[in-house]
N, C-alpha and C positions, 0 to 999 in steps of 0.2 A: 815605625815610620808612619803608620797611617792613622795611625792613635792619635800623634803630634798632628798631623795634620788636621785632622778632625776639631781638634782640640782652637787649633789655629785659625781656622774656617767659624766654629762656633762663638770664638772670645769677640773677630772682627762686626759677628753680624749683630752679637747683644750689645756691642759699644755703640755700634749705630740706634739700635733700640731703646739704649738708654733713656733718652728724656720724655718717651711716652710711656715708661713701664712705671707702673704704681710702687710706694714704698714697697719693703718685703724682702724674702729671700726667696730666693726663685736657685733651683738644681737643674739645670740642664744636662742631656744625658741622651748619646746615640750612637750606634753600630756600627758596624766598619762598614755598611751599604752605606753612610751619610756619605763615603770617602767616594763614590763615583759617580753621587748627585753634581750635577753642573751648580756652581756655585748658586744660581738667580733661584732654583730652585730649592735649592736647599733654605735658601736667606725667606724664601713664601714660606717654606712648610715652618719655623720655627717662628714669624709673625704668625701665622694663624695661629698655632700654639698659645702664645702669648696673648691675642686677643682673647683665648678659651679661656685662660686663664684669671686674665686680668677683668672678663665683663661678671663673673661669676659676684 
């Protein structure tokens, strides 16, 4: 159950991030503590990710 959810929570916030993230394959990947992050925060800490990523 919280795996799914996790999994549900991180599909909604990369579909928003979609049209600023650069070609590529990108693997997303996080712990059952993402499951009791309040959504808003969860959605910063994997944009900041993405920008580590992506300015590289």
């Amino acid at each position: 159950m919280v795996r799914n959810r996790i999994r549900r929570r991180l599909r909604a916030i990369v579909r928003d991030a979609l049209p600023g993230m650069a070609p590529g394959a990108y693997l997303f990947g996080a712990g059952p503590e993402a499951a009791t992050l309040p959504y808003e925060e969860l959605r910063t800490t994997v944009n900041q990710a993405l920008r580590a990523v992506t300015s590289r």
